[in-house]
N, C-alpha and C positions, 0 to 999 in steps of 0.2 A: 298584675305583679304579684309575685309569692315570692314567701322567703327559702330561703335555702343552708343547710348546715353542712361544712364540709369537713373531714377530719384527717388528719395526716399524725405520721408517728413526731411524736413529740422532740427524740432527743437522733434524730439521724436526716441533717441539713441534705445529704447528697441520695437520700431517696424523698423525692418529690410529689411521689405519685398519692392520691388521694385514697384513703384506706375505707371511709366511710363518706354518703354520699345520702342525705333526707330532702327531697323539697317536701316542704309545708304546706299543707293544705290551704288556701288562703283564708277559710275561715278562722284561722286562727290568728291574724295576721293582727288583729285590733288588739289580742291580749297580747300577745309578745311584745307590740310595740311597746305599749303602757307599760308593760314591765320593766323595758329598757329605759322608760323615760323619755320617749321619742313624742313628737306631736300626731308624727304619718307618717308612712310608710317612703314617704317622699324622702322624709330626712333621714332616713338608714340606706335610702341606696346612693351616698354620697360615697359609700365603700363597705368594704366587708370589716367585719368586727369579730374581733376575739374573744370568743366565751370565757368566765370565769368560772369556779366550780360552782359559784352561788349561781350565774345567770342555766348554767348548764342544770342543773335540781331544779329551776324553776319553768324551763320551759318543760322539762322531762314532765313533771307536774300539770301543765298546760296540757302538754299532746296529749298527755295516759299512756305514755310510755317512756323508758329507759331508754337514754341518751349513751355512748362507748364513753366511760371515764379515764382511759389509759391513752386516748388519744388529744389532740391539740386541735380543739373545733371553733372552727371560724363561721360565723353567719353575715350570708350577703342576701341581695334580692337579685331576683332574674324577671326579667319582661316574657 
């Protein structure tokens, strides 16, 4: 399992389509969780999650890289 971060434009409901698209490498999957406050990876693929500006700086911080701040980014897991 790895995570995955998807972004869409924030304020236009009837375009749907996904503008940004990261899976995470899954070495990273221990810090991200702990960040969230998760136990495992188990307990975040119960659905996708809505980043906040703070979770979005801190995984950016994680990767070593810049995360699109002008979009509305949701992280789920994929099998």
């Amino acid at each position: 399992m790895y995570l995955c971060i998807s972004g869409f434009l924030p304020h236009e409901p009837e375009d749907d389509l996904i503008k940004f698209e990261l899976d995470i490498d899954h070495s990273f999957n221990d810090q991200i969780v702990q960040a969230f406050g998760h136990k495992s990876i188990n307990v975040m693929a119960e659905g996708e999650w809505q980043l906040t500006s703070e979770q979005v700086a801190r995984i950016s911080e994680i990767l070593g890289q810049n995360l699109p701040t002008d979009l509305k980014l949701f992280m789920g897991v994929e099998v």
